[in-house]
C-alpha positions as CSV (number, residue, x, y, z in Angstrom):
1,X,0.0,0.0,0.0
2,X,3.2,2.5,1.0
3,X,2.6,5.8,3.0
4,X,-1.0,6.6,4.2
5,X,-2.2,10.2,3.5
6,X,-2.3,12.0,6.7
7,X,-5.8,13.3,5.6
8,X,-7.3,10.2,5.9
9,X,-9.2,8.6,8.8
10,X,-8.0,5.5,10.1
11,X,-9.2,3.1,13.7
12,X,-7.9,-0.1,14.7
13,X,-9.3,-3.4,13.5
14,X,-11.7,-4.5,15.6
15,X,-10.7,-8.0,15.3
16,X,-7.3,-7.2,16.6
17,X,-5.6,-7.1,19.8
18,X,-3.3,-5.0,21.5
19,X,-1.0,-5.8,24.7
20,X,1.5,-3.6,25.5
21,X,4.9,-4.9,26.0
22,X,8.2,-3.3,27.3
23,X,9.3,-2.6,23.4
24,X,6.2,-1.5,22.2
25,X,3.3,-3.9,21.8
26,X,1.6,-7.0,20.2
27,X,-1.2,-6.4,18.0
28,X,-2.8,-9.8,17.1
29,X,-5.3,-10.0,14.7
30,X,-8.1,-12.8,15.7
31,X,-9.7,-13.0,12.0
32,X,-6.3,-14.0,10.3
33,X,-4.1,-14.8,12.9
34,X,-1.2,-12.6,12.3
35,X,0.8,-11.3,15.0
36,X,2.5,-7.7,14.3
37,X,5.0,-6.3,16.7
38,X,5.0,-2.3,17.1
39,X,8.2,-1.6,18.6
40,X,7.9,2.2,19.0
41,X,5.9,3.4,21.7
42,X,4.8,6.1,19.2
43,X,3.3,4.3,16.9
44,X,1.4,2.0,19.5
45,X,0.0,5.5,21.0
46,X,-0.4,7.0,17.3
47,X,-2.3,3.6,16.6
48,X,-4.6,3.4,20.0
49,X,-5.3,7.2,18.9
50,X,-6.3,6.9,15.7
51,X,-10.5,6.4,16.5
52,X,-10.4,9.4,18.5
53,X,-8.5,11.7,16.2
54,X,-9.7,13.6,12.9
55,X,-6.8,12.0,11.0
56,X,-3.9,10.5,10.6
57,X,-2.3,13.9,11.2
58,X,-3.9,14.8,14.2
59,X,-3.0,10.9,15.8
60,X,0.9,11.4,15.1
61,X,0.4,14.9,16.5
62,X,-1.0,13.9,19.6
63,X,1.6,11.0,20.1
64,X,4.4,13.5,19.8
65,X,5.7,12.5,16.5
66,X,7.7,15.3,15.1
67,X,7.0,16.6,11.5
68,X,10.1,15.2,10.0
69,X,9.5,11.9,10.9
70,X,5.3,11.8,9.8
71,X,6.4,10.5,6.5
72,X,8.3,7.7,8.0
73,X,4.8,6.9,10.7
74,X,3.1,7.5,7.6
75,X,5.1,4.5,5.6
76,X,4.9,2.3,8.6
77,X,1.1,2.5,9.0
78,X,0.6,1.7,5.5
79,X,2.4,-2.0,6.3
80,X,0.0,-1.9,9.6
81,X,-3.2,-1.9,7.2
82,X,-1.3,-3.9,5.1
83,X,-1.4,-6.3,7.8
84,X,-5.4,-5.8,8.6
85,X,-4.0,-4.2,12.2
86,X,-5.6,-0.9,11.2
87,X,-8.7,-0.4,8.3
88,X,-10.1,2.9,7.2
89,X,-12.9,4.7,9.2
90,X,-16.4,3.6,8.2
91,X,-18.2,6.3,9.8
């Protein structure tokens, strides 16, 4: 898929998981049994933000990722709904 467009609106799977670790966290999805590892506290906060955010933008914003590294969050997100960890926003 590559980079997600920090306009869009994203929420976690609800078939998946998550259980923080101490290098991040475990997201496994129940539907197709695939187990991701997150391994930047970040990305698990950018990720468990996502529902309650206006976008992609405002989720790396509110977990503190700085504007020179969105386009890297961005890239990495796109192999999470790769993955079926995160979907797009149906509402």
């Amino acid at each position: 898929m590559g980079a997600l467009p920090l306009t869009g609106r994203y929420e976690l799977d609800p078939d998946v998981g998550l259980r923080d670790e101490q290098f991040g966290a475990l997201a496994y999805h129940y539907g197709n049994r695939r187990l991701t590892f997150l391994t930047d506290r970040r990305l698990v906060d950018t990720v468990r933000g996502l529902r309650d955010s206006t976008d992609l933008a405002a989720a790396l914003s509110c977990a503190a990722v700085p504007s020179d590294q969105r386009p890297a969050f961005a890239l990495a997100l796109g192999r999470l709904a790769d993955a079926g960890v995160i979907r797009e926003r149906r509402d």
